[in-house]
N, C-alpha and C positions, 0 to 999 in steps of 0.2 A: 912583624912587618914594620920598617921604618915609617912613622906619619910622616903625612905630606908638608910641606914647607908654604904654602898655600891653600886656601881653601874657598870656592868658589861659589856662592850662595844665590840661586837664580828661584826665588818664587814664581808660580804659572797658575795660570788658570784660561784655559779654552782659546789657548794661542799656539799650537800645536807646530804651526808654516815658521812663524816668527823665531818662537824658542828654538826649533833646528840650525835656524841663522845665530844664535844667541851662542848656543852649545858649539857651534862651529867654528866662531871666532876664537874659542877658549882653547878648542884640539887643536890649532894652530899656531899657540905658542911658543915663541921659541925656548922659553923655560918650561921643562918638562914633569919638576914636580908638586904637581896640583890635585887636587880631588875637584871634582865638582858635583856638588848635591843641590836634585834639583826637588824641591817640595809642591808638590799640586795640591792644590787648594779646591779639590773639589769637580774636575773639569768633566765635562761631559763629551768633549769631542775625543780624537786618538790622541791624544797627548803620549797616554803612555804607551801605547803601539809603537809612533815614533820614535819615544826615547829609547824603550828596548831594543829596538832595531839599531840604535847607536852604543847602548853599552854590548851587544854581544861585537860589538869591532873596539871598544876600546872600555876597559875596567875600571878606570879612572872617574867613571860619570856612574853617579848612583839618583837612583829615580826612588823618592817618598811619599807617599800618602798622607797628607797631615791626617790628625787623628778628629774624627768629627766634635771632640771633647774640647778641641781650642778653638777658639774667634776665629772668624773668617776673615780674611784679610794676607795682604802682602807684609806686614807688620809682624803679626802674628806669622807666619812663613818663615820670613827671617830668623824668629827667635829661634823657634824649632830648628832650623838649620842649622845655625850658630851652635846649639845642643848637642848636636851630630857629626860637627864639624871636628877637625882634628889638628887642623892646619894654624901655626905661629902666627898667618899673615891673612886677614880676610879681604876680598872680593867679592862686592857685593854687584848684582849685575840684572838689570829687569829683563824680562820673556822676552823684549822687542828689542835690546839695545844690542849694541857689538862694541870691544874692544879694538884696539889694532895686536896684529900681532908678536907683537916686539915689548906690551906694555909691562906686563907682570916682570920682565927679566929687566926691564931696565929701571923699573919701580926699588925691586929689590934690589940690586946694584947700589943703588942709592941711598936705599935707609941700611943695608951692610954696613956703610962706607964708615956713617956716624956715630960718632962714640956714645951721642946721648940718646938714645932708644926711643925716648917720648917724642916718637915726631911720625908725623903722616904727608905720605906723599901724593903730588896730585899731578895731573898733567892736561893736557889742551883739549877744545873738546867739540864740537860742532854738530849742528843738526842734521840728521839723516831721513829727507823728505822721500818721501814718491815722487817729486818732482825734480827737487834738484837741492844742491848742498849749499849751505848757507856757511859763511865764514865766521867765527866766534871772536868777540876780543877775549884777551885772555884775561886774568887778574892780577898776573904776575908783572906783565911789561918786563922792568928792567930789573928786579929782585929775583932774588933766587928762592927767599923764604919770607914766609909772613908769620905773625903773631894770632895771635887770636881777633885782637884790637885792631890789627892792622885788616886781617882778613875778612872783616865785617863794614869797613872803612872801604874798605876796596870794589865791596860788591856792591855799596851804594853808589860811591863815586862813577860806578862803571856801568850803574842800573843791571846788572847782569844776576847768575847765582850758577851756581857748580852741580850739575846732575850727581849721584848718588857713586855710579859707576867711573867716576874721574880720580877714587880717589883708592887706594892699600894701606888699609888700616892695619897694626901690633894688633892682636886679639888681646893682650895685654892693657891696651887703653881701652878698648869696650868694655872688659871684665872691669873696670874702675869706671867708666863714666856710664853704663849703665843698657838695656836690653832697648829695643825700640818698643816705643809707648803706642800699645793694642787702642788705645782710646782713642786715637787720634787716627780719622781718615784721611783727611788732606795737609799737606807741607810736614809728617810725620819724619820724609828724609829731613828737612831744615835741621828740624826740632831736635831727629838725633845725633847729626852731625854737628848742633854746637855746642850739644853734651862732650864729645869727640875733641874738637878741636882747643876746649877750656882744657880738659887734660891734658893737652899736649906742649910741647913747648913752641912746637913752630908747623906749617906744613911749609914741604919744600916742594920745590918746582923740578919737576921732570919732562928735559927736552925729549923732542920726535921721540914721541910716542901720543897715541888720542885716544880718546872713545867719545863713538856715536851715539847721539842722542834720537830718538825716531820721533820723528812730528807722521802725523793721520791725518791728510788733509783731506781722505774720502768719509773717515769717520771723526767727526768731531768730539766726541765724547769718547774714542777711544781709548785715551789715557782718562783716568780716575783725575787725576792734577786739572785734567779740563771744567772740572762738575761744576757745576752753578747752583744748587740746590742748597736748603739751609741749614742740613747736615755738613756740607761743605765747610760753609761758610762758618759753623760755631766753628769747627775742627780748627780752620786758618787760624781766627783770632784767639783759642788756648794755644794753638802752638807758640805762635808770638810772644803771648802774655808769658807762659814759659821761658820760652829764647832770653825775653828781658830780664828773668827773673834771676835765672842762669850767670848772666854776663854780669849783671850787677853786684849778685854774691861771689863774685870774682874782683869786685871793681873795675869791669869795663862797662863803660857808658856809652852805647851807641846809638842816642835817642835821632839821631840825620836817619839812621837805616831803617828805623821802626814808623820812623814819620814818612818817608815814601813808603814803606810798607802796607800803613794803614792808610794815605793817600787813596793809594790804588785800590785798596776795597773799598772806602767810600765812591770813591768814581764807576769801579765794578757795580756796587750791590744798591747804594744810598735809594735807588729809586723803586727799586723791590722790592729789599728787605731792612727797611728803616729800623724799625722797632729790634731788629737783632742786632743793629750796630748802636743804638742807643741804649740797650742793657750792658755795653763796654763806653758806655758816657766819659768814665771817670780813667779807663785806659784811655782812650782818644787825647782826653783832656790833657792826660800826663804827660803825653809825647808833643804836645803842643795844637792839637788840632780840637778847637770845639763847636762840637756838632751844632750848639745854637745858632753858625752861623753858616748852616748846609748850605744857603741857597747862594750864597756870595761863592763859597767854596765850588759851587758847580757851575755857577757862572764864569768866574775865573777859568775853569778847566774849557767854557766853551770857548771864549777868547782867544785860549793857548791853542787849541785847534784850530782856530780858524787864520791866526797869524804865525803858526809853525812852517807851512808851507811856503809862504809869503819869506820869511826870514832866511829858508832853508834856500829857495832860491836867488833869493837877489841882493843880502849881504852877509851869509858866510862863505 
């Protein structure tokens, strides 16, 4: 049997309603050769009820077990998957997100097109509420491609960052920059996608086509990326300290992005968990932010809220 030309990697666990929407988005592609491997991690509800009810109408979708022998996690999911997987071109896609359906053909279309194979494509991307739909800026504006340097420059400039699902990775550039890292529970996707994009030569931009990102606005802690806990929080600041370490043995220096990076966890965490951002004293320090002078730093940030509004309305 010919393998598939795509391969669709969806980790789950005890989101049964969701992943059918997820799985659903993918059978409606208008490019037809895919596999899609969906790994449960464990779920206690009908997960696989459901799924089986879906592969006896379509072959294409194969439902696994992780093995209780690997870490728990979406990380660990992925790998396994990846293992399993068979497809030139991954698809990586969470239990609650959707694609549109046009994206995988017109992704491929596009890294086809290029003669130089080191490249990943990405495309637009918007939140998908229970209430209603939010509009994204994109990263691209008026480029067609960015760099690595450029596409780190971009998402600070723009305060934004790229869900996991925006983007059709060569299985070829993963097997060289590397598996996603089981250690890391939170910003795990950042961490592995700037593994990804130092390998690459460029991502390109891919019009009309999207993928939905799910915001839980009945359950706040439904996404793992919400956690506030200080499991969390070490996870955030090695990912980073990583990203840096990455970009630098590259020669890209993006210390603008790492500094509203770590901005924002001091403003997040400083008042909770002090003592976990001052055992990163000497990271802080490096990106130019130092902690001996928290109380200026969160004084200024009350300032900026209380004159953002003020500014927002009456001269821009």
């Amino acid at each position: 049997m010919k393998s598939p030309v795509v391969s669709v990697i969806i980790p789950t666990f005890n989101r049964s309603e969701l992943l059918v929407e997820a799985i659903s988005s993918i059978r409606k592609q208008t490019y037809k050769d895919w596999e899609c491997i969906i790994v449960d991690d464990g779920s206690t509800d009908n997960t696989k009820i459901e799924v089986d009810k879906i592969i006896l109408e379509d072959c294409r979708i194969q439902y696994v077990a992780k093995p209780e022998v690997l870490p728990r996690g979406a990380a660990s999911s992925r790998n396994f998957g990846l293992e399993l997987s068979k497809g030139n071109f991954i698809q990586w896609l969470d239990d609650d997100d959707i694609i549109s359906e046009n994206k995988i053909e017109l992704q491929l279309k596009e890294l086809f097109q290029l003669e130089n194979k080191k490249a990943i494509a990405c495309c637009n991307w918007d939140f998908l509420s229970e209430r209603e739909y939010f509009k994204r800026d994109y990263i691209f504006k008026d480029k067609s491609k960015l760099t690595a340097n450029q596409y780190f420059y971009e998402l600070r400039k723009q305060l934004t960052y790229c869900p996991i699902h925006v983007f059709l990775i060569p299985r070829s550039l993963i097997l060289k920059g590397g598996n996603w890292n089981v250690l890391l529970s939170l910003n795990d996707d950042a961490e592995f996608m700037c593994r990804m994009v130092i390998e690459s030569n460029y991502i390109i931009h891919t019009d009309n086509c999207f993928a939905y990102y799910r915001e839980h606005n009945t359950y706040p802690n439904y996404r793992i990326s919400n956690r506030r806990d200080i499991d969390a929080l070490e996870s955030y600041l090695i990912s980073l300290r990583l990203m840096r370490a990455y970009l630098l043995s590259s020669n890209i220096k993006q210390d603008a992005f790492f500094k509203w990076k770590l901005l924002n966890v001091f403003y997040d965490y400083w008042k909770v968990y002090p003592e976990v951002l001052k055992k990163q004293y000497y990271f802080f320090k490096e990106i130019g932010i130092n902690l001996d002078y928290a109380y200026f730093y969160k004084l200024r940030y009350k300032l900026y809220k209380i004159i953002k509004p003020w500014y927002k309305r009456y001269l821009k």
